[in-house]
Backbone as CSV, one residue per row, in Angstrom:
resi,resn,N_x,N_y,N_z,CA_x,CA_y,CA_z,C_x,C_y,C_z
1,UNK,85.571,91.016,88.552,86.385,91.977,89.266,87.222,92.748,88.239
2,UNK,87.137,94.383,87.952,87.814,94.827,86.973,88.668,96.052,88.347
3,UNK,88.641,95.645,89.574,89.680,96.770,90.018,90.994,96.869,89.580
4,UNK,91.714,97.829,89.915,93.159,98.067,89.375,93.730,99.144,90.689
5,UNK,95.080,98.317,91.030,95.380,98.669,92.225,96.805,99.845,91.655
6,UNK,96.994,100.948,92.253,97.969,101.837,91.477,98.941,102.358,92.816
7,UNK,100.397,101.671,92.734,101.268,102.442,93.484,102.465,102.933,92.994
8,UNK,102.967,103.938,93.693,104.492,104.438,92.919,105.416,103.650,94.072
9,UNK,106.191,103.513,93.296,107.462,102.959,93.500,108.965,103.752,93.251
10,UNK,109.497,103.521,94.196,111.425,104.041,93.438,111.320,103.824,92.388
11,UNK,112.612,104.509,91.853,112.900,104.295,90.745,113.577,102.739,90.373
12,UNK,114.400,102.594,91.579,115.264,101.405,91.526,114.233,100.045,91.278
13,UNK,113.110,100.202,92.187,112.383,98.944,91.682,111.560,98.983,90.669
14,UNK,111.014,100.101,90.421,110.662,100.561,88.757,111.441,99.335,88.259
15,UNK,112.233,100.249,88.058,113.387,99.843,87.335,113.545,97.958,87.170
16,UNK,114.212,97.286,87.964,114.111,96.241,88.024,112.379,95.329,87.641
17,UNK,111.575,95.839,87.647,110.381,95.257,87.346,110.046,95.247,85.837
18,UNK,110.761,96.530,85.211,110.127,96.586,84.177,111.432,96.436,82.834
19,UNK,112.332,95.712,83.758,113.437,94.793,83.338,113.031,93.484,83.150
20,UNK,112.544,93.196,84.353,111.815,91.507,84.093,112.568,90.843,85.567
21,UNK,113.560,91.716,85.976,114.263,90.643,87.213,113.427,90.777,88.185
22,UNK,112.675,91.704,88.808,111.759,91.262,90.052,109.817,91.065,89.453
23,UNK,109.780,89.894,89.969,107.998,89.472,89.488,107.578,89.667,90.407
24,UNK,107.558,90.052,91.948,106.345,90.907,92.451,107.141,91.697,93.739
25,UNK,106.122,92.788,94.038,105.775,93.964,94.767,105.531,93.307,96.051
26,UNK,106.130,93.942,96.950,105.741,94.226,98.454,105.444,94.928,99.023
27,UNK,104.294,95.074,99.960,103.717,96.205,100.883,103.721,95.380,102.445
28,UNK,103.797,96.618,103.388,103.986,96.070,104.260,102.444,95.689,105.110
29,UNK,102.589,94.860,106.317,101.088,93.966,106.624,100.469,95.573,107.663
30,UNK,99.821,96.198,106.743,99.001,97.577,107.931,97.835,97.103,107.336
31,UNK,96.904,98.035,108.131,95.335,98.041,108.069,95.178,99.240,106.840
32,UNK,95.916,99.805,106.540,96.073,100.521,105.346,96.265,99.825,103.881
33,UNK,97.211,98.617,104.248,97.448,97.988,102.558,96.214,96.845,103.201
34,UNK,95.713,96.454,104.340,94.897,94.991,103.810,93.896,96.023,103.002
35,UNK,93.243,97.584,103.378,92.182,97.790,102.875,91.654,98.002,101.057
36,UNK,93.425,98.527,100.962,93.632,98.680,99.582,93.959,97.534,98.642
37,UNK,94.183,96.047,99.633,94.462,95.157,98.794,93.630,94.239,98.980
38,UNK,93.165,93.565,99.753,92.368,92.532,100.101,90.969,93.187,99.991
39,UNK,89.783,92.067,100.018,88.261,91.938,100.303,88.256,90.402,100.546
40,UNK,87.574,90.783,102.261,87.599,89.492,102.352,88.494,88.207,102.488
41,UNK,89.528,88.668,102.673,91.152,87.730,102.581,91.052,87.353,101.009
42,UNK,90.896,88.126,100.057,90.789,87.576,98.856,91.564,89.140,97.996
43,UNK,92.210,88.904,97.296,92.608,89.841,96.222,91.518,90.640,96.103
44,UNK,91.632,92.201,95.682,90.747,93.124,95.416,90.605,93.167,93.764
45,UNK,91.910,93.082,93.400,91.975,93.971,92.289,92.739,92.050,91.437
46,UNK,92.408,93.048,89.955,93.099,92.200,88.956,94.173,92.377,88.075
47,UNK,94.878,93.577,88.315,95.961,94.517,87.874,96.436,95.588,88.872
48,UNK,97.670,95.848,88.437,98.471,96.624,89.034,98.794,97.766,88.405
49,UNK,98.651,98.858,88.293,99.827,99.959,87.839,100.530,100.181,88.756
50,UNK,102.232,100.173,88.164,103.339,101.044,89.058,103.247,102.837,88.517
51,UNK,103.855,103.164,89.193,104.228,104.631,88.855,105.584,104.804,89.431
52,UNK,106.791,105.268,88.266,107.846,105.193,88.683,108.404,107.068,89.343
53,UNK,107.998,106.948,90.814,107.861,108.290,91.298,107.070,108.797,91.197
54,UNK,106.787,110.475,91.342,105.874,111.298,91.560,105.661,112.827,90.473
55,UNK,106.880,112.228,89.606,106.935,113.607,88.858,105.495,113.558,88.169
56,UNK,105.710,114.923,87.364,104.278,115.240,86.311,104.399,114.279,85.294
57,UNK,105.553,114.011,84.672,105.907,113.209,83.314,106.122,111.523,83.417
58,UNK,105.559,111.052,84.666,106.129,109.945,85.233,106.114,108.928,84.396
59,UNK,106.807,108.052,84.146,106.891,106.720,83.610,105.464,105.917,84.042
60,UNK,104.951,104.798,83.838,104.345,104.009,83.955,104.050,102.962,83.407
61,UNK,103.804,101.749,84.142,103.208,100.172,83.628,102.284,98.900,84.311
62,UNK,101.559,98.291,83.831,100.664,97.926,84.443,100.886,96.405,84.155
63,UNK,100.195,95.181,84.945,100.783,93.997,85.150,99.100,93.364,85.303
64,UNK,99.027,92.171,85.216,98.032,91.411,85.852,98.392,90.863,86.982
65,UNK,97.616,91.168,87.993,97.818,90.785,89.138,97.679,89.201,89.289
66,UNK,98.580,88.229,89.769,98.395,86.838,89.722,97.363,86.312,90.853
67,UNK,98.329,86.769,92.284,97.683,86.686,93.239,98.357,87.297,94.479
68,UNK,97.889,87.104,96.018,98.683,87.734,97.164,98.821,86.635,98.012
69,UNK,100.114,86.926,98.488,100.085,86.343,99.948,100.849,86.968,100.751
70,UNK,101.248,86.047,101.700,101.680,86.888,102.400,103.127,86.089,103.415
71,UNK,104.185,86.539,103.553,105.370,86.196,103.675,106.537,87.297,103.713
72,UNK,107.650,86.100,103.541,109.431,87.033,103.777,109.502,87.331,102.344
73,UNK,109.899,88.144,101.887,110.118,88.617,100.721,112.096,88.579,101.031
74,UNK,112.184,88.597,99.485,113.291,88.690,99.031,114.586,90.215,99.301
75,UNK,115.734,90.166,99.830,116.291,91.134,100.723,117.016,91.987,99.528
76,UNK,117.374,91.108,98.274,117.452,91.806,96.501,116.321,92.293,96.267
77,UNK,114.873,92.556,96.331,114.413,93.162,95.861,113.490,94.586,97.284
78,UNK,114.325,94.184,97.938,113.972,95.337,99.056,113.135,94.584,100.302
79,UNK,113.055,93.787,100.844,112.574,93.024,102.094,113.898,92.845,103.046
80,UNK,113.046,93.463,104.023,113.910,93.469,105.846,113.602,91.916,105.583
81,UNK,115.034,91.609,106.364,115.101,90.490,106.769,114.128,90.099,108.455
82,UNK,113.277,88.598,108.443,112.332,88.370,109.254,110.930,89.164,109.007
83,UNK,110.601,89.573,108.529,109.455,90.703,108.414,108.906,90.323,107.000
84,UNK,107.201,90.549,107.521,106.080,89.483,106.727,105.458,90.928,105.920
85,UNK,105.151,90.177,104.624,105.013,91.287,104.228,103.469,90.631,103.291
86,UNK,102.462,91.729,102.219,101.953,91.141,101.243,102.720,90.913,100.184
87,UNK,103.067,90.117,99.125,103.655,89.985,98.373,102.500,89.929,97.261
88,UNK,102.789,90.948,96.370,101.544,91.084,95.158,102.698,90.466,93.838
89,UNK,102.134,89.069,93.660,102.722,88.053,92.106,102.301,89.132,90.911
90,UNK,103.177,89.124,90.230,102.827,89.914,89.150,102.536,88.463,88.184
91,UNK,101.252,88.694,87.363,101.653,87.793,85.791,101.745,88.551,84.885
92,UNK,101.324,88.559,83.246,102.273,89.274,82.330,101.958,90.251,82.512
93,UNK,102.500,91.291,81.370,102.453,92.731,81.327,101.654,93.282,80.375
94,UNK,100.581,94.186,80.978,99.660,94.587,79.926,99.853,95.809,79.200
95,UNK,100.703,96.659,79.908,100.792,97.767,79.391,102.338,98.509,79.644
């Protein structure tokens, strides 16, 4: 599996990720992120790029994807409280 899954993000969690204080990403549970994230109830991809925003000059960094599941995420790194989310584990940083 060499996919690579690519989303932008705020700046704020940019930010914090590529600090080191938050180790993974949340999307919320639609038929839109299982398609882009899952095959099969199984991870798609084996990396991540963020994109910090949308400008032309944008920042960027990419992660190995550990694994997904799926749960409450953390309300410091942007999770509604009660509400299930995918949670994409980041492991190290490749780029």
């Amino acid at each position: 599996m060499t996919e690579t899954i690519k989303l932008v993000l705020k700046h704020k969690w940019y930010d914090m990720i590529d600090r080191g204080e938050k180790t993974a990403e949340y999307r919320k549970i639609t038929p839109y992120y299982a398609a882009r994230l899952l095959k099969n109830g199984h991870k798609k991809a084996d990396s991540v790029i963020f994109y910090r925003g949308y400008g032309a000059n944008r920042k960027q960094m990419s992660f190995a994807l550990s694994f997904i599941s799926v749960g409450e995420g953390k309300q410091a790194w942007g999770a509604e409280p009660g509400e299930k989310y995918y949670i994409l584990h980041l492991g190290r940083r490749l780029a």
